[in-house]
N, C-alpha and C positions, 0 to 999 in steps of 0.2 A: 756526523756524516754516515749515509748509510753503506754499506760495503759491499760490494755487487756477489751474486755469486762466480764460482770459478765457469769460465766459458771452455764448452769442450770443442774438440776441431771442430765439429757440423756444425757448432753455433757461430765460428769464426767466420767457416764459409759462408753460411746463411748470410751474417751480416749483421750478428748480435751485438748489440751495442749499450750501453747504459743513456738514459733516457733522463740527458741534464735539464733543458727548455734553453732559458738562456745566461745558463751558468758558463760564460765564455771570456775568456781572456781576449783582449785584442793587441796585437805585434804589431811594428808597421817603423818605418822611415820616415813618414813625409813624401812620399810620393808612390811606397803602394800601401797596402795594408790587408791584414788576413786576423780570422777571427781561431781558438783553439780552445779544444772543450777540455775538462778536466781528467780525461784520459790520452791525449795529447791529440785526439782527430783536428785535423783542420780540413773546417768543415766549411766555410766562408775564404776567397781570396779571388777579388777583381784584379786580372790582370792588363798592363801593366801601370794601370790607373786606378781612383778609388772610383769612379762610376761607368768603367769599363766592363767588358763581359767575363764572369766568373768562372776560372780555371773548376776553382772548390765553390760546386754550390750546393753542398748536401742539406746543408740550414733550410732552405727554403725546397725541397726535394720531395715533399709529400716523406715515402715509407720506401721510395727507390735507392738503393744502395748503389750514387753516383758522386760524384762529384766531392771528392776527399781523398785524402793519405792518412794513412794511422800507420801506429804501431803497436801491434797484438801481442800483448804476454802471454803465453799457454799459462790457465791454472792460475790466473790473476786472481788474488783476494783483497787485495789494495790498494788507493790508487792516494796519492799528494799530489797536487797542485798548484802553484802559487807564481806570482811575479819573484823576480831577483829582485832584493829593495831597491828602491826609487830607481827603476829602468824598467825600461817594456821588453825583456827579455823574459822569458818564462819557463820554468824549470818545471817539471812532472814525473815523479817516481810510481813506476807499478811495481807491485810486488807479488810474488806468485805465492800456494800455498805454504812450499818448503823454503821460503824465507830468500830466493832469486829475485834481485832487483837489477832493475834497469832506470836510469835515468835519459830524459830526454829535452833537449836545447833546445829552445826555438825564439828565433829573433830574425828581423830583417837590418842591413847591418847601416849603419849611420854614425861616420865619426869625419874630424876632419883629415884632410890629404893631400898635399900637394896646395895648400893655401884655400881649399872650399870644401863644401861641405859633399863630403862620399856618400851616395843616397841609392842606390842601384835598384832597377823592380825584380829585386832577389828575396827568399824565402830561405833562411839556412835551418837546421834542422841537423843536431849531434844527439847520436844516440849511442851512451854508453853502458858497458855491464858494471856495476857497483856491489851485487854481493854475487854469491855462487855463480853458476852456470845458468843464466836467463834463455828460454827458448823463443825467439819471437817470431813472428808476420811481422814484415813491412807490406803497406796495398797503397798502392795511386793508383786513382779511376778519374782522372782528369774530367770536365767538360770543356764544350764549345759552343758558341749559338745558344746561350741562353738555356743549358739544359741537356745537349747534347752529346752523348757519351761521344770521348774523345778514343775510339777503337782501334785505330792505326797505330802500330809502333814501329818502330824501328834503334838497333841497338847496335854500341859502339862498343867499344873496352871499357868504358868508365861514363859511359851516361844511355838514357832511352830518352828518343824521341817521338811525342807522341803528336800526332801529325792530323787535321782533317783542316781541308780546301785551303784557307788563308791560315786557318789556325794552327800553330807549332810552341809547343811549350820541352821544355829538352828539364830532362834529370840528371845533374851531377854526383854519381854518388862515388863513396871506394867500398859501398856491401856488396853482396852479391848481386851483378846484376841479374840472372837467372832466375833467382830466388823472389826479387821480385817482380820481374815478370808472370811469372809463374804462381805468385803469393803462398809461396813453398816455406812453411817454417825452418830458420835454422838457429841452431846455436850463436850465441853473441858472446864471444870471446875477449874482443876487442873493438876501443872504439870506433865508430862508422860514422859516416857524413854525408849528407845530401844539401845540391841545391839545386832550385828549383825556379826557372827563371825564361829567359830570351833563348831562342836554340844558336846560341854560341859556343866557341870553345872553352872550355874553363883552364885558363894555364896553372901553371906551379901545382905547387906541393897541396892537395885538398886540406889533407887532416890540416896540416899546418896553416893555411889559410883561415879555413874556419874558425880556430880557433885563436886565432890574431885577430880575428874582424870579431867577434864574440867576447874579449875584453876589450876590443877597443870603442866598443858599438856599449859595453856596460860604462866604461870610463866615460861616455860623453854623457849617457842621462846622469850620472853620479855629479857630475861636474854643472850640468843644463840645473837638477834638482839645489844646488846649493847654492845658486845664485838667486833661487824664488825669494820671494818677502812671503812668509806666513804668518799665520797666527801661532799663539802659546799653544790652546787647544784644538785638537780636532787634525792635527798635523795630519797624520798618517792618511786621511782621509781628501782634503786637501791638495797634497802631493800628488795623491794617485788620480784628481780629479784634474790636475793639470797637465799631468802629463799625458791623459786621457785627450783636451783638448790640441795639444800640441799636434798626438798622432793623427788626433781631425783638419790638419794644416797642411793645405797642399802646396809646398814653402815655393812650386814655380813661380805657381803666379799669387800669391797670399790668401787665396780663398780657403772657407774652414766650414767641412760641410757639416750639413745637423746630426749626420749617421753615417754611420758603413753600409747597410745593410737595406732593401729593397722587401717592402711588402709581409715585414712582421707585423699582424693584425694587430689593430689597436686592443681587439676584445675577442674570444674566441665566435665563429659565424658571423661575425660583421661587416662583412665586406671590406672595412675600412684596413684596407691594404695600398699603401701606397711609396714612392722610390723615395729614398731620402739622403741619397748622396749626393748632394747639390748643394751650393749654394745660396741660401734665404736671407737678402740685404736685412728684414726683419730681426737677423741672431745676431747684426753686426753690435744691437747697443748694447744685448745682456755678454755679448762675448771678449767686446773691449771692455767690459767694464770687470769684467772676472779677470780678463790676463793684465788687465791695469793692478787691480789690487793685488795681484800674485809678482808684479814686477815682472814679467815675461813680457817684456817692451818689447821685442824686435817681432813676435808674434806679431802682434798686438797695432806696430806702424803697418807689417805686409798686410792687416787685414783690413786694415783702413784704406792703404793703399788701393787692394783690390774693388770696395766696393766704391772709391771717388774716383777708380778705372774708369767704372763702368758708365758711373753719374756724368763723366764728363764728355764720352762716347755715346751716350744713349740717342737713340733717333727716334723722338717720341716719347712716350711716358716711360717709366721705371717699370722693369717686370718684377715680379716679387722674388723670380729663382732665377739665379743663372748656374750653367757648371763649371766646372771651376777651370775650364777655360771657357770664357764666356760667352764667348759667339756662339757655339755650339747646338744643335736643336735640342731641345727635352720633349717631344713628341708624344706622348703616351699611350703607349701599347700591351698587350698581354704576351706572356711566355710560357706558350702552353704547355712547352715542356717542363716547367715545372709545377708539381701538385701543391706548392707550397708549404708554408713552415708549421708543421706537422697534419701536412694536409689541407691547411684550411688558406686556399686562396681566396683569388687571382693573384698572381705574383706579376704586378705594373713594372715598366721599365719608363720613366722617362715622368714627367707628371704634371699634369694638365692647370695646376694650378698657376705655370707660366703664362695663363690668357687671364689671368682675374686682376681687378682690381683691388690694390690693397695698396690703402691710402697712407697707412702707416709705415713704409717704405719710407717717405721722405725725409721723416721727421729721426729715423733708425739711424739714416746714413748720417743726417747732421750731427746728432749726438754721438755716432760714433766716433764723427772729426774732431769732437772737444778739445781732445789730448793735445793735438800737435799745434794749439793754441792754449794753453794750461799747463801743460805738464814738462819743467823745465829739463828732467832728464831726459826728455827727446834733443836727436843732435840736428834735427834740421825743422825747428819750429813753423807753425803756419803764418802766412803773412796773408797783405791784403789781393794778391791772383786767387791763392785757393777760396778765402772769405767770397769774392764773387761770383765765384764756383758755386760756393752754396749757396749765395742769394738765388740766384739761380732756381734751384731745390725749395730755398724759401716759398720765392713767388708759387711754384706748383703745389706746395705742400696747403699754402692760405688760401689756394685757387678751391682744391677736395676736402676741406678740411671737415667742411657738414655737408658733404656726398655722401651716396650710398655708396656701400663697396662690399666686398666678399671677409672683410675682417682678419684679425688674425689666428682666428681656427680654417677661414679658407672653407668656407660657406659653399659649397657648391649648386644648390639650387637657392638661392633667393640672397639679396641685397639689402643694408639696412645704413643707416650714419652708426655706427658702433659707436661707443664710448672710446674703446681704445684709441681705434683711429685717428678719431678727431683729436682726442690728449696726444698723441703722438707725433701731431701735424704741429699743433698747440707750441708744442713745448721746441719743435727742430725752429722755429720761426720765435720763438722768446729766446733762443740760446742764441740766435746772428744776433740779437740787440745786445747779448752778454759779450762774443765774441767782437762787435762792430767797437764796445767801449775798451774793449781790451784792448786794440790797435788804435783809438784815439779815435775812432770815425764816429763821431758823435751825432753827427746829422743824420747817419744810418742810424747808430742803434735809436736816437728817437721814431724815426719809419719805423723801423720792425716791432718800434713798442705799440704804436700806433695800430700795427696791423695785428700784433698780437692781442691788445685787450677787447676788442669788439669779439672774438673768435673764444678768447675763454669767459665771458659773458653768458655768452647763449651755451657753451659746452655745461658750465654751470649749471644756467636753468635746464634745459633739455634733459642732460644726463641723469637730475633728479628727480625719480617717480615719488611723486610724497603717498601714495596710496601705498607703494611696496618698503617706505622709510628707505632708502636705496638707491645709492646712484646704480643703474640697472647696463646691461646688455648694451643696448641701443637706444636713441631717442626714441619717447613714447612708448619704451616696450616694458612688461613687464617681467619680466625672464632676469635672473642675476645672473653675472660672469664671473672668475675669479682675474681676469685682466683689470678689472677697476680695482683689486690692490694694489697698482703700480699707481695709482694717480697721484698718490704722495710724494710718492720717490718721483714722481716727473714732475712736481709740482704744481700741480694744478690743484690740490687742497694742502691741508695741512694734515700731520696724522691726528690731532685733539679737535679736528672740524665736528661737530656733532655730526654732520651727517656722512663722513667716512665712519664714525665708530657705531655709529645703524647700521650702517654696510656692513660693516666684519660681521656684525650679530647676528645680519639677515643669513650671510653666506655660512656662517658658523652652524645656524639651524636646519638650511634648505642644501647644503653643499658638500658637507664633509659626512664621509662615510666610512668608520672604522679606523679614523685617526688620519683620513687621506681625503684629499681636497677633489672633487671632479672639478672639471674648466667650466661647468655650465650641468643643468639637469634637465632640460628643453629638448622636446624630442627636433631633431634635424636630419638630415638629407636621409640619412641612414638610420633612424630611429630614436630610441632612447638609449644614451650613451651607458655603456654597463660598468667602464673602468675609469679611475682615476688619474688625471694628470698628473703628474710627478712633482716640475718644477712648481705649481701652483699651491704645494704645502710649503714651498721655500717663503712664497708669498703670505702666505697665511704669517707662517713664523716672525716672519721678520716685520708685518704690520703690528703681532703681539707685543714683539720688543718695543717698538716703537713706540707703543702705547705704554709701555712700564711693567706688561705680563712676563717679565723677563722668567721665572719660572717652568710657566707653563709654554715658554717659546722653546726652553732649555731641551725640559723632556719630549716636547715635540720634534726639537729635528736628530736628540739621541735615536728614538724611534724610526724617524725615517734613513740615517744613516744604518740600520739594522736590515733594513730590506737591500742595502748592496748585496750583488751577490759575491762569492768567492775571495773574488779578483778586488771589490771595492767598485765594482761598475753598475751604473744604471741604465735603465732602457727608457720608452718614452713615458708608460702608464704601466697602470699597477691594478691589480685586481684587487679590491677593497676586501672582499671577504677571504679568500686564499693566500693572498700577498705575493702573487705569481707574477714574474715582471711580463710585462709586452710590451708594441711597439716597437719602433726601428731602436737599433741598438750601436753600440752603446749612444747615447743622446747626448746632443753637446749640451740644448739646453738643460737639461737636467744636471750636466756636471757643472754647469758654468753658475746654477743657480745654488749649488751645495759650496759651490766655494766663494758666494756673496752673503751667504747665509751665516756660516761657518767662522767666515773674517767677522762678521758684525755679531755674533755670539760668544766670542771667543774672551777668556781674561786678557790682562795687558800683560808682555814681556816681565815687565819692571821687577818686581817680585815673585814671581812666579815659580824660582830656581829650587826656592827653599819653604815655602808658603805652601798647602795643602788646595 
């Protein structure tokens, strides 16, 4: 780690900071969530929702010193960082040159209470003195509107409220409030407490509150953490990835978005900045099938539940994103008040890709339903109302199945029948003939066999180019993707089919760049793509297993478990030659693919205690 130098007051005031990228912890409850860098700034937090307008938006800030709370050590030489084990509560010590430390808490608080689950859009924040005499800054510089400094305050005995038109966000603290108002260093003698929340009153005792709701908010992930199914190996890694998706679960209504976070460039200058707190029926299969293998079932029905909501309310075709209350517009707009995430915008609100087609929605939602006809530790199995639900989705999915559409990169200038897609439609319409025999409805699953073998026929020929050896991109095209290593796993080949194990080879030579897989190398809307997809070395990995490279799958996903940062967290894509994370952060699909990777790598239980 490298060790900053000491900041002196001008640098405080200026607005000196150490320069992580997205070296960030993410807090959160299930219903808000806030991002914290490894000097405790928080520097990310939509309030009082995850795709609501951000209190903290310094992340995405350009080099404006807005939008965050820290806490400034005078003469800091050292900083620690880390989660509390298995809890998204996050502990941070600075330490000044003469050996003054400070510790500081931060968690959003989530436990149960009165028979349900205690989930508040609160931010708590304990900061204590642990050796000497620490002098610090506390600073809040709230925003509003996308950007806009929240300059109005007003002050009580025991909180500030900082006020503009509709927007009020209230500070509960027992520091000084003067002090920070003012961002007046003072001596920390004793512990202090802030929350940060709804402009209500805060009753009772603070210290004592906070610090009730801060074991009792560690007691429930300790307790959530030990009823997971893992693996022997890779635990620590795992754990952290689940509990990562959890905080992406917006438990009102079961929706689990792809990110926290709005408009981190996929690649630096690329334009490719886009909102990614929503919704995508698309993550429903890789996402049930990560919190299935992890045993995190009650996730797992809510997010099912959410998106056969939507299936069964839709008026008209499936959209690919809703937010996580679904009616909602996702409109897509610019906020110019922000320069973006180190400058480099547009920073999108809202995202356009809610008008595309994408065909493999349908086949997402079906295979997401599997469960609650298969998996017998669910407590309210699926019978034959829902099964018609998804015929339903069937017939739409074998209507587009060899359509063009915008794919699942989300294509925005040009349409094509993708490989994915089509497999995707393929497989939601072969799994009602799996489900139709489960329930005894045998006259259906022969229909849906009937309608599924003409459609993977031609997905067959079509998808392979014999000039490229390769089932390719799209019908007719020559372009490779790394989504045709799911065709296995969805079944539409086999992994020993001679012409998947060309595939791996083609994309093995044309694809991977410095041990990291790109989604594609073809220039598109925006050019020639410069960074690497994340989940798509999960893919690589786990085709190699399949084939028997169990070695080199090994040291491949040690490798990419080396690129988390800090915390254990990933973002969407990776710089192949620097190893610098980008993309919206933390990614579900990338954590939801480290822990489908991770289970199928891993040794067995059995032996394990005492075996090397």
């Amino acid at each position: 780690m490298n060790i900053p130098k000491a900041m002196t007051k001008s640098q405080i005031e200026a607005g000196a900071k150490i320069d992580h990228g997205l070296d960030l912890a993410v807090i959160g409850n299930c219903k808000t969530a806030a991002l914290v860098d490894p000097t405790s700034r928080l520097v990310w937090w939509c309030f009082p929702r995850f795709d609501a307008d951000p209190v903290f938006s310094r992340l995405v800030a350009g080099d404006e010193e807005k939008g965050f709370s820290d806490v400034v050590l005078d003469g800091m030489v050292d900083y620690k960082s880390d989660y509390v084990r298995n809890t998204a509560l996050v502990e941070t010590i600075l330490t000044d040159a003469k050996g003054n430390a400070v510790r500081i808490t931060d968690f959003a608080p989530r436990f149960r209470q009165y028979g349900r689950m205690f989930r508040p859009p609160q931010l708590f924040r304990i900061i204590e003195p642990i050796a000497g005499l620490p002098r610090i800054t506390i600073r809040v510089r709230p925003t509003h509107s996308y950007g806009k400094p929240l300059k109005r305050s007003s002050l009580g005995s025991n909180h500030i409220r900082y006020v503009e038109e509709e927007s009020t966000v209230r500070v509960t603290t027992d520091a000084p409030i003067a002090m920070i108002e003012h961002e007046t260093p003072f001596v920390l003698t004793r512990p202090v407490h802030m929350v940060f929340g709804h402009d209500e009153p805060y009753p009772g005792d603070l210290a004592a509150t906070a610090t009730s709701f801060a074991e009792q908010t560690r007691a429930y992930w300790l307790h959530w953490v030990r009823r997971l199914y893992i693996s022997y190996d890779y635990q620590e890694a795992i754990i952290r990835a689940a509990i990562t998706l959890k905080l992406s679960n917006f438990e009102e209504t079961g929706g689990i978005i792809a990110a926290h976070t709005t408009s981190i460039p996929e690649a630096p200058g690329s334009g490719r900045t886009w909102d990614y707190r929503f919704c995508w029926l698309r993550d429903a299969y890789f996402v049930v099938k990560a919190l299935n293998r992890v045993g995190a079932t009650q996730t797992m029905e809510d997010f099912i539940g959410f998106t056969l909501s939507i299936a069964a309310n839709a008026d008209g075709p499936l959209k690919p994103v809703y937010s996580v209350v679904p009616n909602l517009p996702l409109d897509e707009w610019i906020a110019t008040d922000l320069k973006g995430y180190r400058g480099d915008g547009p920073v999108r609100i809202g995202n356009a890709a809610v008008e595309q087609s994408q065909h493999d929605t349908y086949g997402s939602v079906i295979l997401a339903a599997l469960p609650l006809f298969f998996d017998r530790r669910l407590p309210t199995p699926g019978g034959e109302k829902l099964f018609r639900l998804l015929e339903d989705l069937g017939q739409k999915a074998a209507s587009v199945a060899l359509q063009p559409d915008a794919g699942i990169w989300e294509y925005r200038g040009r349409q094509r029948v993708h490989t994915h897609s089509a497999a995707m439609c393929w497989a939601g319409v072969n799994r009602l003939a799996s489900i139709a025999t489960r329930l005894g409805l045998h006259d259906r699953a022969a229909y849906w066999n009937s309608v599924a073998d003409p459609i993977h026929k031609e997905l067959l020929d079509k998808a392979w180019n014999p000039k490229r050896e390769a089932f390719t991109a799209a019908f007719g095209s020559d372009d490779l993707d790394a989504s045709v290593l799911l065709l296995p796993d969805l079944g539409v080949c086999e992994v020993d089919d001679p012409r998947f194990i060309k595939t791996v080879a083609a994309m093995e030579r044309e694809l991977l760049r410095e041990k990291h897989m790109m989604r594609y190398a073809a220039e598109d809307d925006f050019g020639l793509p410069a960074t690497a997809f994340l989940i798509c070395r999960f893919w690589l990995i786990d085709a190699w297993w399949q084939q028997g490279r169990r070695e080199e799958a090994r040291e491949a996903f040690a490798d990419a478990l080396s690129h988390r940062n800090r915390y254990g967290l990933l973002s969407e894509d990776i710089d192949p030659k620097t190893g610098a994370l980008f993309g919206n952060f933390p990614q579900t699909y990338s954590m939801a693919g480290l822990i489908l990777t991770g289970m199928k790598l891993s040794r067995n239980w059995e032996d394990r205690y005492w075996r090397s």
